[in-house]
C-alpha positions in Angstrom: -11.8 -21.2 60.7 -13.0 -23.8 57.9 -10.5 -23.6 54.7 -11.0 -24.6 51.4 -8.3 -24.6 49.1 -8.9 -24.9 45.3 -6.4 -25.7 42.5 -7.7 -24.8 39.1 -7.1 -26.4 35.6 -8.4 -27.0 32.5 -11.5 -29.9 32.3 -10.2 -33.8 32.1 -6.8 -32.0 32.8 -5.1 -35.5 34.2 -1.7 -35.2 35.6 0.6 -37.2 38.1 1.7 -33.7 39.6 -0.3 -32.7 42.4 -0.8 -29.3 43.3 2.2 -27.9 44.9 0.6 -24.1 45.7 -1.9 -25.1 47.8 0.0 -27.8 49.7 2.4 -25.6 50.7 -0.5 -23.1 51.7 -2.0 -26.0 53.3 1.3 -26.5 55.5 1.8 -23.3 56.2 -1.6 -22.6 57.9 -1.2 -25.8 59.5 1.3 -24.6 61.3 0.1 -21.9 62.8 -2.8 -23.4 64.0 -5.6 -23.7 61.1 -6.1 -27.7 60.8 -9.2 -27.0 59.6 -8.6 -27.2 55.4 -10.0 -29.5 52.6 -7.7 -29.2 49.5 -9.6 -29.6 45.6 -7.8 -29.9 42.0 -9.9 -29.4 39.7 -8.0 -32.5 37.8 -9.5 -34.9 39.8 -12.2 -32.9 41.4 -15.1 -31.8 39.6 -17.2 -28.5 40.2 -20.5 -30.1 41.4 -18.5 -32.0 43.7 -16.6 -29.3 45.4 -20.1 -27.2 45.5 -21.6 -30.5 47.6 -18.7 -30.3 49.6 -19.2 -27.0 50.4 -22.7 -27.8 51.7 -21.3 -30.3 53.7 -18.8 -28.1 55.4 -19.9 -24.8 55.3 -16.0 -23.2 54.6 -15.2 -19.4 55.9 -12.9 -18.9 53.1 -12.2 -20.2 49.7 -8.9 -19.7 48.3 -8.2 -20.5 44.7 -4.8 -20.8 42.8 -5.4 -20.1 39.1 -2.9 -20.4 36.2 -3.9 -18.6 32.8 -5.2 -21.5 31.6 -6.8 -23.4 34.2 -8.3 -20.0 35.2 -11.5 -19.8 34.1 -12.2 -23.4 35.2 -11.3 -22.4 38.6 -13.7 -18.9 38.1 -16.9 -21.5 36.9 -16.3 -22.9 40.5 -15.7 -20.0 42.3 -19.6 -18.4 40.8 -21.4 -21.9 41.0 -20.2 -21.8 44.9 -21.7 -18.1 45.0 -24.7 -19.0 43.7 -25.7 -20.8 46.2 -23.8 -19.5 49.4 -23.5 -16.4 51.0 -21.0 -15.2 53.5 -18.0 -16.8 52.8 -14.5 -14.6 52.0 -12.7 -15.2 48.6 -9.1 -15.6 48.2 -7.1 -15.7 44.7 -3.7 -16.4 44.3 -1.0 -18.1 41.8 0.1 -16.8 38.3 -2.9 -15.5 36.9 -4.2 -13.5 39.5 -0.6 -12.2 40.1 0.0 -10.6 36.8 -3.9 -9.8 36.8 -4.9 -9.0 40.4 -7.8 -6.1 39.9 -9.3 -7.9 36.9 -9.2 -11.0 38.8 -10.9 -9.6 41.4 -13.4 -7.7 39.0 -14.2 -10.8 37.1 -14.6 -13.6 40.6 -16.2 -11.1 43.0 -13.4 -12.2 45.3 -12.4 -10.6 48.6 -8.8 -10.0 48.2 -6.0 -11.1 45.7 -2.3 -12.9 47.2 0.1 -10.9 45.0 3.5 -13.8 44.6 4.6 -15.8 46.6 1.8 -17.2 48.9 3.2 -19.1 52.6 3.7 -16.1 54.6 0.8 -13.8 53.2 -1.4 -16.3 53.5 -1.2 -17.0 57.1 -1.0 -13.1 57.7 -4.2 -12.3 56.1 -6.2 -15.4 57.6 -4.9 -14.1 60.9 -6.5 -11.0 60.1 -9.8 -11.9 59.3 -9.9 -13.9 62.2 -9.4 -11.1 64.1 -11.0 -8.3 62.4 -8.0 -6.4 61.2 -7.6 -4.0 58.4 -5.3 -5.7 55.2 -3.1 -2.4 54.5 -0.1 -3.2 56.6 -0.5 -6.8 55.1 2.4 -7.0 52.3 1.3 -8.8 49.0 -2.0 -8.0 49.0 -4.4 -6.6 46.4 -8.5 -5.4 47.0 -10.9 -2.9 46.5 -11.7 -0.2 49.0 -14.2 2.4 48.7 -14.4 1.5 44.9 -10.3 1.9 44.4 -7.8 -0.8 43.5 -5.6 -1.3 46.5 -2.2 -2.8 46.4 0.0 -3.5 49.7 3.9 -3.4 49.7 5.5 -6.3 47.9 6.0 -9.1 50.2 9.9 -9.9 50.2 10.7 -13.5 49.0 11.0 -16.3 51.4 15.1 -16.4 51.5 15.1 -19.5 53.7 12.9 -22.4 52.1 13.5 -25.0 54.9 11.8 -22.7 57.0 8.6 -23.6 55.1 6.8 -27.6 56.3 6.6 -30.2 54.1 3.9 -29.5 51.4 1.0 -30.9 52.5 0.2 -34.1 50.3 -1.5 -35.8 53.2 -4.6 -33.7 52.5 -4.9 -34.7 48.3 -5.8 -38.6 47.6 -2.3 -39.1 46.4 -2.9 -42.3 44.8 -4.7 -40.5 42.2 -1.7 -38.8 41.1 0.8 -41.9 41.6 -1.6 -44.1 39.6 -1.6 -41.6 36.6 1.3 -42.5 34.1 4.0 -40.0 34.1 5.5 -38.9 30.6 7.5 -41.8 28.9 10.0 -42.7 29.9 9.7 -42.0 32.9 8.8 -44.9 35.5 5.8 -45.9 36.9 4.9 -44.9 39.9 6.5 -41.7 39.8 6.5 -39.4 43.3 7.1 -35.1 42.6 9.4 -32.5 44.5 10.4 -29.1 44.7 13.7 -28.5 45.7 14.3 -24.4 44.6 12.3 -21.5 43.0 13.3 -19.3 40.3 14.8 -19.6 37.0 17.8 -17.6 35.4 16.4 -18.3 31.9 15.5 -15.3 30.0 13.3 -17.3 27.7 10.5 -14.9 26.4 7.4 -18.0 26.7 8.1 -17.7 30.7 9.5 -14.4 31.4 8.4 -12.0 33.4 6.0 -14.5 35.3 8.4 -16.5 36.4 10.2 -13.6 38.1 7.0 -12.1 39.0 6.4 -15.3 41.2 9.8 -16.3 42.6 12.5 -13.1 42.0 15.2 -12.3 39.9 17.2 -14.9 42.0 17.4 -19.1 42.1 16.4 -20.1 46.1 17.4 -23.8 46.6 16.5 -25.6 49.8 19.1 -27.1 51.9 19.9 -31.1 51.0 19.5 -32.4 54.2 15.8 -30.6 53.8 15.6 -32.3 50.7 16.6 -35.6 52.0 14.4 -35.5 55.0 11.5 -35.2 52.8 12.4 -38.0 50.4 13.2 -40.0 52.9 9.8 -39.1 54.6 7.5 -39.5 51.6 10.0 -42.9 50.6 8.0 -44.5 54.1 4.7 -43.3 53.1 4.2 -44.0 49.7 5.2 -46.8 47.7 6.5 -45.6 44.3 9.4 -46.5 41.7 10.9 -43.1 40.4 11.8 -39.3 41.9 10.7 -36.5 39.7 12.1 -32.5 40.3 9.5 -30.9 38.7 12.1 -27.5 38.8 11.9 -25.2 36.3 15.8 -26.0 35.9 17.6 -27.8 38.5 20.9 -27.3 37.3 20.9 -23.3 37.3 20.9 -24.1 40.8 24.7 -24.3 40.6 27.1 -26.9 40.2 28.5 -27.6 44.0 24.9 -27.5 44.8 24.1 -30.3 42.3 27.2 -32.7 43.2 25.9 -32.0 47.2 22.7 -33.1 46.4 24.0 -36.3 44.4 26.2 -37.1 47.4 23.1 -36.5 49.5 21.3 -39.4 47.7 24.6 -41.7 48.1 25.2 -41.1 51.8 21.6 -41.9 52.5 21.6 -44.7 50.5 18.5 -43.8 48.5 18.1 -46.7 46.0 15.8 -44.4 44.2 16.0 -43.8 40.4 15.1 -40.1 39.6 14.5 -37.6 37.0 15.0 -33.6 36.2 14.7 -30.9 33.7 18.3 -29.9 32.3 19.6 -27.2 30.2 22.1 -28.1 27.4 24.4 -25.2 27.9 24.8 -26.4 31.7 25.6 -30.3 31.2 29.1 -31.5 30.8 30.6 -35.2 31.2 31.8 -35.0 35.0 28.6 -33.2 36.3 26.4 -36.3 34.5 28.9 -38.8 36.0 27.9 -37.9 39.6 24.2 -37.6 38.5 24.2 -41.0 37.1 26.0 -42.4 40.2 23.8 -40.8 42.5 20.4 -42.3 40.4 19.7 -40.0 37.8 18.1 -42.0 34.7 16.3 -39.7 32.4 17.1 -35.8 31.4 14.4 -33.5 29.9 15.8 -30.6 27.8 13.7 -28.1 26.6 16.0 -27.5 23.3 12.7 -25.7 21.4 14.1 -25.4 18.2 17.2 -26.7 16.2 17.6 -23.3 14.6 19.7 -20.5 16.0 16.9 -17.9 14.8 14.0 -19.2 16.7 16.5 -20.1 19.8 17.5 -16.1 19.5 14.2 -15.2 19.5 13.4 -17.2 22.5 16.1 -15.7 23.7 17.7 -19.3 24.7 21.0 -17.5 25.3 22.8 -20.2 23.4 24.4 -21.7 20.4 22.6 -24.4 18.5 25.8 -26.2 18.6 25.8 -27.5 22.2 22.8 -28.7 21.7 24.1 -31.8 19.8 26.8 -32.1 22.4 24.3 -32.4 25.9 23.0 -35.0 23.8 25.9 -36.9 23.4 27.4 -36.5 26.8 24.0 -37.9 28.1 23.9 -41.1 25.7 27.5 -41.7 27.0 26.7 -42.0 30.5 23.5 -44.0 29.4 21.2 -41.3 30.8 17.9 -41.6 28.6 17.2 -38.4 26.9 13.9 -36.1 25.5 13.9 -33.5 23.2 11.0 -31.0 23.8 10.6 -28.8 20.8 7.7 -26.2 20.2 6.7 -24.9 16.8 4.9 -22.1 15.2 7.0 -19.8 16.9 7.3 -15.9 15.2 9.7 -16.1 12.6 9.0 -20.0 12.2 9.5 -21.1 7.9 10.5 -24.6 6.7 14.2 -23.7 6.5 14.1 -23.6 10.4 12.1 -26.8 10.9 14.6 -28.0 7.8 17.1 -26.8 10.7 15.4 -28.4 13.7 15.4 -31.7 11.7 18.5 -31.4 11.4 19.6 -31.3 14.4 17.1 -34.1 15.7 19.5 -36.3 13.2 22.7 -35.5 14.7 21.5 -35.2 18.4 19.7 -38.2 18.7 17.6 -38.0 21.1 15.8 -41.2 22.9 12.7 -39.7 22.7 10.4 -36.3 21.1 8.2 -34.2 22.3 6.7 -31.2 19.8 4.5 -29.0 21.1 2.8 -25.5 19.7 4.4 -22.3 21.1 1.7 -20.7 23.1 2.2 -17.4 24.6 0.8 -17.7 27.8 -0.7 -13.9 29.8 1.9 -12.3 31.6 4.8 -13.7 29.3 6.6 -11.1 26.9 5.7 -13.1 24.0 2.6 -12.7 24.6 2.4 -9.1 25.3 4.3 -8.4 21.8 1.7 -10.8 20.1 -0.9 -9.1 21.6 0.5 -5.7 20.7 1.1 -6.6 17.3 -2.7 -8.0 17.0 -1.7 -11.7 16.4 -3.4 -14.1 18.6 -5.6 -16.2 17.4 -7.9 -16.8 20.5 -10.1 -15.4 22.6 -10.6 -17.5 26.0 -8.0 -18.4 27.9 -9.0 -21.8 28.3 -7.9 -22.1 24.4 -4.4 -21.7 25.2 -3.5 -25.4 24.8 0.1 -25.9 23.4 -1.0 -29.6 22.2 -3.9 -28.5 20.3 -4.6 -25.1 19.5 -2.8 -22.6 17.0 -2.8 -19.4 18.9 -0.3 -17.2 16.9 -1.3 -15.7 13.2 1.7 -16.3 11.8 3.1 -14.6 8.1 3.7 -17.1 5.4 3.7 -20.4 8.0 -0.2 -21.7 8.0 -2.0 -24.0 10.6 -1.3 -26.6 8.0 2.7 -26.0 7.7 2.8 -26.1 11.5 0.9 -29.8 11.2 3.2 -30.7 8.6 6.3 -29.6 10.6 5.0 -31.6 13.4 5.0 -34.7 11.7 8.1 -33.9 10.3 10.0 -33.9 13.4 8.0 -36.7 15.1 9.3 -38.7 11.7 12.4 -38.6 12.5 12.2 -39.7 16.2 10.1 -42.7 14.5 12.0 -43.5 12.0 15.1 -43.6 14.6 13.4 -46.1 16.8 12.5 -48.4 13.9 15.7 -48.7 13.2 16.7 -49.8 16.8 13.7 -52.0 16.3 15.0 -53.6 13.3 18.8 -53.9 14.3 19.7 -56.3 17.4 23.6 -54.7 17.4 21.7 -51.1 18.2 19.3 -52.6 20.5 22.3 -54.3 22.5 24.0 -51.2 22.8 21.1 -49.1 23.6 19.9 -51.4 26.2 20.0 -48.8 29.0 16.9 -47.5 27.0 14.8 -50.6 26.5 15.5 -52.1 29.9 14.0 -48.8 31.3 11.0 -48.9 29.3 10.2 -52.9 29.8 10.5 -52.0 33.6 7.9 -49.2 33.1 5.4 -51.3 31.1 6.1 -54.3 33.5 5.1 -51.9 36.4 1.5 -50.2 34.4 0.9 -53.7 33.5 -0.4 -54.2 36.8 -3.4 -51.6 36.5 -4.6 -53.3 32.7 -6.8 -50.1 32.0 -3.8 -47.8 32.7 -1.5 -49.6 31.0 -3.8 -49.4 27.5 -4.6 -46.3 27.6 -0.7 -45.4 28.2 0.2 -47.8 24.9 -2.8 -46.2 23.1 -1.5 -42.7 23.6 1.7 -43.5 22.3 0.7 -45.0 19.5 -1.7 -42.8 17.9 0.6 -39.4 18.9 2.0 -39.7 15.4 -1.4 -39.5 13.4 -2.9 -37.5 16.4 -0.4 -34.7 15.2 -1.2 -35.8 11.2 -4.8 -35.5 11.8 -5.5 -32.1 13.8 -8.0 -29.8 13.1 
């Protein structure tokens, strides 16, 4: 059976992480004896082109993995490819048509909807149609029969993740995604890995979906899995910096953690790497190992400074230890970003007041604001919905850089732009002053050395390396100047 595989995303939607749901799909089928499969991301692969391709190869089936907001990109391609061709079965899966599965299929014309968590359901229903069998014993599936919505037994989740191959990067270009320049400061070329599903986090921007898609429960793979695979994709590809792309590493437990840090030092992985963290989770000896074992750089999504919003948000904790993850970080010179979001319910300039606040005492290397966005299938957005305050219509609007899609009392489009430069002034006024000081730039050298390495590596690719200075420089007045 001819595959194709499609990844869906927003238009000009660049991004140095490559489609993990379908390459695991892709692996998957593989295995069990489908080599026929052609993967597409819409980020690098445009609709016309995946339409000729189609011509080319004439697939059986089209899958198509569809986040809220790369989802009607993904449905353009879906209808431009039935336009033209008959025959061929349909196949949704992925966020969007999990917490959406009839409309989904309403709104594509597609055959049948994966409902979770894909590997194992995948391979079952291609089996299937390969052999003429009926989908009903077939757990986490949803179609239409005789005019009624259909939906199978929930597939159990995969307990054992080494049982799953290596994603499949092997079928993507993956120099497209190495040559794009991961977020500062992170270094350049930077390689992506999975190492568990799942997130304990309440938080109320990714909760339910996140259970919806991976359980109630954090699955880590083994880390001599993990280590095989570094050490396999180490051979193959030539790049400077590890990134887990987790949704939080560290829920995944502290032995865990320390294993997988003395899985990098036993190997002898000379390889610098990065992670999302949570600041209620760090403390002094767990960094220690971290740093010993390569970690450089720490993401935290903090979101706000102000104990109202976090409760909200339902964090689930103080503001205080926020101020301390940062510290504990800067003392084990692990370089450190602050992602906040603002415009969130209850949002007013006493807690931005609050947020900068804490941006002075935490100090963080570097900022990152973004709008909060209440993405389908998230409780915030079912109790903005409810209580008739979003502001837009498609979902391809849903951009947390540049949209404003929460009707907020009292706190304008204007007040969030303001805020935004507010808290970016802060981060800019703290590098100027490392700028300007020598004695701060000496003792923050950790820092600077990490980001001349990164430039020194772009530098080699002119175009990239502009267009990455270029970003940076105009993010300031970017945020002054939106619409």
């Amino acid at each position: 059976m001819k595959i194709f595989l499609i990844y869906s995303r927003k238009k000009q939607a660049e991004s140095n992480i490559p489609p993990f749901g379908i390459m695991y799909l892709a692996a998957a089928l593989r295995e069990n004896g489908y080599t026929d499969i052609k993967l597409f991301d819409q980020a690098i692969h445009s609709n016309d082109l995946i339409v000729q391709e189609c011509f080319k190869h004439r697939p059986e089936l089209i899958g198509l993995s569809a986040d809220s907001i790369g989802y009607e990109n993904g449905v353009s391609a879906i209808k431009a490819i039935q336009a033209k061709y008959s025959g061929i079965y349909y196949v949704l899966g992925g966020i969007h048509p999990t917490i959406a599965p009839e409309q989904s299929l309403l709104e594509t014309n597609a055959n049948v909807v994966v409902i979770g968590e894909g590997e194992d359901t995948i391979v079952e229903l291609v089996m299937a149609i390969d052999k003429g069998k009926e989908l009903r014993n077939i757990k986490g599936l949803g179609y239409f029969e005789k005019g009624n919505f259909v939906k199978t037994k929930a597939r159990p989740f995969i307990s054992d993740l080494d049982s799953l191959p290596f994603p499949a990067r092997d079928l993507l270009p993956m120099e497209e995604y190495l040559n794009v320049c991961p977020d500062i400061p992170m270094l350049y070329p930077t390689m992506t890995i999975i190492a568990s599903r799942g997130c304990k986090g309440n938080c109320i921007y990714c909760q339910p979906v996140v259970r919806t898609l991976f359980g109630n429960k954090m699955r880590h793979r083994s880390v001599s899995n993990i280590m095989e695979e570094i050490i396999a994709v180490n051979k193959k590809y030539s790049f400077n910096s590890l990134y887990f792309i987790d949704d939080e590493l560290l829920f995944n437990g502290r032995d865990w953690i320390e294993e997988l840090c003395n899985g990098f030092i036993d190997n002898k992985l000379n390889i610098k790497w990065v992670c999302q963290g949570r600041v209620d989770q760090v403390d002094s000896h767990l960094i220690s190992i971290m740093k010993r074992a390569g970690l450089y750089s720490m993401g935290f999504g903090v979101e706000s400074g102000s104990q109202k919003i976090l409760n909200y948000m339902r964090k689930g904790y103080r503001a205080g230890k926020i101020k301390q993850a940062f510290e504990i970080c800067r003392q084990h010179k692990i370089i450190t970003t602050c992602n906040l979001m603002v415009g969130t319910p209850g949002e007013s300039y006493e807690t931005i007041r609050e947020s900068c606040q804490m941006l002075k005492t935490a100090k963080p290397d570097f900022v990152r604001v973004s709008i909060t966005t209440p993405t389908p299938g998230s409780d915030i957005y079912y109790k903005i919905k409810q209580e008739d305050c979003i502001n837009l219509k498609h979902l391809s609007e849903f951009d947390r850089w540049a949209a404003y899609p929460i009707k907020l009392n009292n706190f304008t489009k204007e007040d969030i732009q303001y805020s935004i430069k507010s808290l970016l002034g802060i981060f800019y006024r703290n590098l100027l002053t490392y700028l300007l000081k020598p004695g701060k730039i000496l003792r923050h050298w950790y820092l600077f050395k990490v980001l001349l390495k990164r430039y020194y590596q772009i530098a080699h690719n002119p175009a990239r390396f502009w267009k990455d200075i270029s970003f940076y420089l105009t993010y300031y007045w970017q945020r002054k100047g939106r619409d």
